[in-house]
N, C-alpha and C positions, 0 to 999 in steps of 0.2 A: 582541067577538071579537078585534080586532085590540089591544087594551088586553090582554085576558089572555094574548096571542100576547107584546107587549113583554116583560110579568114574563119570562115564561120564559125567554125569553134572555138577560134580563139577568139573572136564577138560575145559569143555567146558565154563564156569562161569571163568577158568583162562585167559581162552584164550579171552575172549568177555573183561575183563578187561583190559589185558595187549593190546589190541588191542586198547582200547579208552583211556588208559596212551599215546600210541604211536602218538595216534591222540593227544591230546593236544600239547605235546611236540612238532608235529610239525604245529600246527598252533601259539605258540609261537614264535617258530624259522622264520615262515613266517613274523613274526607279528613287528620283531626283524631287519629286514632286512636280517634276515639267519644268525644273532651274535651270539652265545652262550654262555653263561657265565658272561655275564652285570650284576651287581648288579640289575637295574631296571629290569631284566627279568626274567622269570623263567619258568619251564617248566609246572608249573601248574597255571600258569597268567589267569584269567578272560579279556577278548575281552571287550574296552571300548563301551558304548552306544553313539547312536547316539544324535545331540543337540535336544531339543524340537524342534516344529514347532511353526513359531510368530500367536502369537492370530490374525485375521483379522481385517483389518480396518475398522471402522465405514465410514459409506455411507457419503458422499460426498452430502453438503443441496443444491438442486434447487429451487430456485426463478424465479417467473415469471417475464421477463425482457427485453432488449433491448440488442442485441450486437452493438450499434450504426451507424450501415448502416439505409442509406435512399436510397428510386427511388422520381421517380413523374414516375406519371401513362402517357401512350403513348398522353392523350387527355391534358395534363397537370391540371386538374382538380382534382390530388389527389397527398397527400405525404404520402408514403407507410411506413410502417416500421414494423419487425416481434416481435411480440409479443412469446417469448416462454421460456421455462425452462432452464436455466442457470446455471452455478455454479454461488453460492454468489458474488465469487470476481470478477467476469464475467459478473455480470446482470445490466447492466444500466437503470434508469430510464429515459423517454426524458427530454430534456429542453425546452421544445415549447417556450419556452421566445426567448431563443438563437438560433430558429432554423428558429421563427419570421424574428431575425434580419439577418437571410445566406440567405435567401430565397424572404421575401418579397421585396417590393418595390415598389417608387409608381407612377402614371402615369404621364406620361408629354405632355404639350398640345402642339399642333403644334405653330409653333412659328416665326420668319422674322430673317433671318441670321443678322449676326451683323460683317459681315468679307464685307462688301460693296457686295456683289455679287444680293444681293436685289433678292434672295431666299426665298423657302419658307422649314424650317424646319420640316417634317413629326411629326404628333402624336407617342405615345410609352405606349404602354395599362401596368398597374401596376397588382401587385398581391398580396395577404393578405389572410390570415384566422384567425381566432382567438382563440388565445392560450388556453385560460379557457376552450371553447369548445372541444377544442382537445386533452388537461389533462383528464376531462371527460370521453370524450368517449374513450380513449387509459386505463382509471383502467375498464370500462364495460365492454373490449372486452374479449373474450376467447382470447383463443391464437390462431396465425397464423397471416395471415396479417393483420394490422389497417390501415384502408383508413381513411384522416384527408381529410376535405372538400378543395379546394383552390377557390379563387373567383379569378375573374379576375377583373379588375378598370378600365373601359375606360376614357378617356381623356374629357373633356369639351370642348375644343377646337379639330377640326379635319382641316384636311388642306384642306378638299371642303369650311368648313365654313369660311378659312380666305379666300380665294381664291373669295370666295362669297361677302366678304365682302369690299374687296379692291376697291377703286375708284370709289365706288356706289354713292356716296354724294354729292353735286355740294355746297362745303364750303366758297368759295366766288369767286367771278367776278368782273373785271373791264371792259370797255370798252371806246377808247379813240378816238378821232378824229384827222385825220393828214390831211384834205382836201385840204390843199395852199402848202404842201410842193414839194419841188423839187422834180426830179428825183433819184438824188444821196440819198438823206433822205429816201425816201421811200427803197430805197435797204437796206440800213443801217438798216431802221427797218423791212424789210422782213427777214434782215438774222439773227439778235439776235432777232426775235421773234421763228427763226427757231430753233438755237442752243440751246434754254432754253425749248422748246416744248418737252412734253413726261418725263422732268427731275423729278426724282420721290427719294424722300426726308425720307428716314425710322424715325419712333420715335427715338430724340435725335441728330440728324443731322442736319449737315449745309446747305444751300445753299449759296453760294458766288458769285453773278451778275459775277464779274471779271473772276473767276475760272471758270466760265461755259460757258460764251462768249469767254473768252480770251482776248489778244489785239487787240486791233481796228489797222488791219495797210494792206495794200493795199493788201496783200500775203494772208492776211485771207480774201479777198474780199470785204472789207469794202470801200467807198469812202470820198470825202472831201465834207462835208457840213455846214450848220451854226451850229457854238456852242460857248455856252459863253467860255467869256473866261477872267473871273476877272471882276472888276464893269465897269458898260456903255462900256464894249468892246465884241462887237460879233466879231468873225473870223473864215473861212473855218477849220474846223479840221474834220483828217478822222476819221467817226465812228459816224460824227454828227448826235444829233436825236435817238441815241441808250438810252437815258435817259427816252423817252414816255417810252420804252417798259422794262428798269426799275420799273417805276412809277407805271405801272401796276403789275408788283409784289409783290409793295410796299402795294398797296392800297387794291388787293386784299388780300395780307396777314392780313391785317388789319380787314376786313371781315373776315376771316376765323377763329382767335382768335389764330392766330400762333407769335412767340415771335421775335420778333425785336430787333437782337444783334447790328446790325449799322446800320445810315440813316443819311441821309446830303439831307437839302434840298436845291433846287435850289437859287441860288444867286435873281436872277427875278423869281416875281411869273410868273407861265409857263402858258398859253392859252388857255390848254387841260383836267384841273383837279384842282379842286378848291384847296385854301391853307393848305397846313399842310398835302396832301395827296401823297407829288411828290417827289422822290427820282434821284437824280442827281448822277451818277458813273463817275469815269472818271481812263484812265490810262496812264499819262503823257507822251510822247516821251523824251526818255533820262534820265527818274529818274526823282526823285523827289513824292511828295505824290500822292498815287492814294486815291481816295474816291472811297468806295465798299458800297455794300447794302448787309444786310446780315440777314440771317431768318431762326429761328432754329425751325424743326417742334417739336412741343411740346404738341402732342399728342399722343393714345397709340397707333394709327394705324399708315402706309404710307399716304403720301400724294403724288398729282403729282400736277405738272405746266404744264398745258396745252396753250397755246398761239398762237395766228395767228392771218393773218392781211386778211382782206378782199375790194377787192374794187366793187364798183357799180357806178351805175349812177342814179341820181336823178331825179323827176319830170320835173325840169327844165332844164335836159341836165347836170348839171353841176356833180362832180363827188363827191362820197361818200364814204372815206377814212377811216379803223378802225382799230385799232389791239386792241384785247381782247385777257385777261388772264385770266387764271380759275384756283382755287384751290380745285381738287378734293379729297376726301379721303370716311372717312367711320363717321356718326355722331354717338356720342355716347347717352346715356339715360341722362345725365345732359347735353348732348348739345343744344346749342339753335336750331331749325330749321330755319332757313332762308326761308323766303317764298319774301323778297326783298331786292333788296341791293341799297341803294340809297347814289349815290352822287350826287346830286342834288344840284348848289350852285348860287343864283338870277337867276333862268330859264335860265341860258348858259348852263349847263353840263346835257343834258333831256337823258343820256344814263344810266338811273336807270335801274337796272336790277330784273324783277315781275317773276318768277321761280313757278310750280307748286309743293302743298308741297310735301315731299319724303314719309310718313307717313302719312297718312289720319286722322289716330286714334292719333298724336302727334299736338299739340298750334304749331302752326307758330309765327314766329317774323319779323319782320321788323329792319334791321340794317342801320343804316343814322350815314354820318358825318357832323358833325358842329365844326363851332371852335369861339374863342375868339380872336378878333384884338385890340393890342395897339400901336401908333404910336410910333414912336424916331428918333432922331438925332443926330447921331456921326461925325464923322474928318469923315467917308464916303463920310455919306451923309444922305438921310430922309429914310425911310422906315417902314414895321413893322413887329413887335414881334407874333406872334400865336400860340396861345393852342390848341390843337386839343380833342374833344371830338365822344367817340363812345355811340352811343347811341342806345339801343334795346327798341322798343317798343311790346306790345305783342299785341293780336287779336283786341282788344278793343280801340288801339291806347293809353294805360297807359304805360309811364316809366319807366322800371323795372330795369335798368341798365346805369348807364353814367360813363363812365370812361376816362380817360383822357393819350393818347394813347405817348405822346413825352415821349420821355425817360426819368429818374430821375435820378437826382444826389443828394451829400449832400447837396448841397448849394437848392435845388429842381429842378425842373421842366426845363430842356433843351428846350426853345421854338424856333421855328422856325424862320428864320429870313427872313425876304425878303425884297430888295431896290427897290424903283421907278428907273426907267427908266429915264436917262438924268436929 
């Protein structure tokens, strides 16, 4: 028993062999493409292993940073930006220097157009914060969002305050007598007191007598009155008489301390405004040179020309003739305040004008003209030369200012010329 027990295990030991000889041989031949007999193959081949596996990668460094987006907050009062964990090559720091200069900017004050529409320019409020501050507080914060403060900048100027401030000033006045004249004269200066009425002058502009009346000629309404017309010759010319209400633009500009591109004074001193005060226009029929008066305002506000002519009746029935001109604007803190404006010249010209002052808490002055006469005689004929002086006096009636108002040249001083009569 134990003899027929050995066979069979050792049957069964051939057979479990030749069973797993069978098995190699045919995972070779699978292994083989099903080739048999390749030198590189064999039926007792070993099955290659597979590659390692790659070691894993090292983590990847977070910094705390910026991916460079910005907001502003709904109230605009904040610039947002998130603070958080980045990759290295990913993590920006800000540039509040740079982000200064995208963002801010700074207020502008309301302002007087400069396109002639004599507008008034709106305020424009500015914005800012400041960078150091906001380096700061963007390394303090945790992370998530960083609110950086913004201010707002309002304007110093607003456009209630220019608006406030326009034509408040009464900068100078004239007032002139035309009591003998005709009917035709009087129209003439009702109607270039009228066309130049309301003309309103910005900082750096011209005024041009000519440009703002126009031509004197029958179609614009004007008529034929007395007007010089070269030496010892009067003759009808239409628009006569339109030089009074020149004159008062002249004289009031002179008061007002506005700048005097052109003036020609009359040929004969005039009857209405002492010398050195009176501006003569004229605009040829047919060519030839016109004489203009010409007045740059040259201050920082507007100015307007207000003018008209008024008539009454006197004690004695007789009538009382006047066209006044005014120069209104705005005084500034070095201006003088006018509290009188005196032409006064040997007790004929008694229309000085006594104005209440604009500023209670501001020195009033007194502005008077005077001048200097010397005679001469040319191939004309006799007349005289005058220097005109303006002169401010202050509360106390001391002289604080004379200045000497004719235009200059190199050779000096343009003085006014005027001839005797016949």
């Amino acid at each position: 028993m134990k003899h027929h027990g050995s066979k069979r295990i050792a049957v069964v030991l051939a057979l479990l062999l030749m069973a797993a000889g069978a098995g190699l041989v045919w995972f070779a031949f699978r292994a083989s493409g099903g080739e048999i007999g390749k030198e590189a193959q064999s039926s007792a081949a070993v099955p290659e292993l597979p590659e390692a596996a790659a070691e894993p990668e090292a983590d990847r460094v977070l910094l705390p940073g910026w991916d460079g987006q910005y907001s502003l907050s709904a109230d605009g009062l904040s610039l947002i930006l998130e603070k958080r964990l980045l990759p290295e090559e990913n993590s920006l720091q800000p540039d509040f220097s740079a982000l200064f200069e995208e963002l801010c900017y700074e207020a502008v004050d309301a302002s007087f157009s400069t396109d002639g529409s004599h507008t008034i320019l709106p305020e424009k409020s500015g914005r800012t914060f400041d960078p150091e501050g906001a380096q700061r507080l963007w390394e303090q914060s945790p992370e998530g969002e960083v609110h950086i403060p913004l201010q707002t900048v309002q304007p110093q100027v607003i456009s209630a305050m220019l608006e406030s401030l326009l034509y408040r000033d009464l900068l100078g006045a004239v007032t002139t007598k035309y009591n003998n004249s005709g009917e035709s004269r009087c129209i003439n200066l009702h109607l270039a007191s009228a066309k130049i009425d309301g003309y309103v002058l910005f900082p750096g502009e011209e005024f041009s007598f000519n440009t703002v009346v126009g031509p004197r000629t029958e179609e614009a309404g004007f008529l034929p009155a007395p007007a010089y017309a070269g030496y010892d010759n009067i003759k009808e010319e239409i628009g006569g008489g339109v030089c009074q209400v020149s004159t008062g633009v002249y004289a009031a500009s002179l008061f007002a301390f506005l700048e005097i591109k052109s003036h020609t004074s009359h040929i004969y001193p005039p009857n209405y405004i002492q010398l050195g005060t009176d501006a003569t226009v004229t605009i040829p029929e047919g060519g030839g040179r016109s004489i203009d008066l010409k007045v740059i305002n040259s201050k920082s506000y507007p100015v307007k020309i207000v003018s008209y002519c008024e008539e009454t009746v006197r004690e004695n029935g007789r009538p009382l003739r006047t066209v006044t001109v005014e120069i209104w604007g705005t005084l500034e803190d070095d201006d003088y305040m006018p509290i009188e404006f005196d032409n006064s010249y040997i007790d004929i010209y008694d229309y000085d004008r006594v104005i209440p002052p604009a500023y209670p808490d501001r020195e009033g002055y007194k502005i008077k003209f005077t001048h200097e006469e010397s005679e001469f005689e040319d191939e004309t004929g006799k007349g005289l030369h005058t220097l005109t002086h303006r002169k401010v006096y202050d509360s106390a009636g001391t002289l604080v200012e004379d200045k000497i108002v004719n235009p200059t040249y190199s050779a000096g001083y343009a003085l006014d010329t005027y001839y005797y009569r016949g």
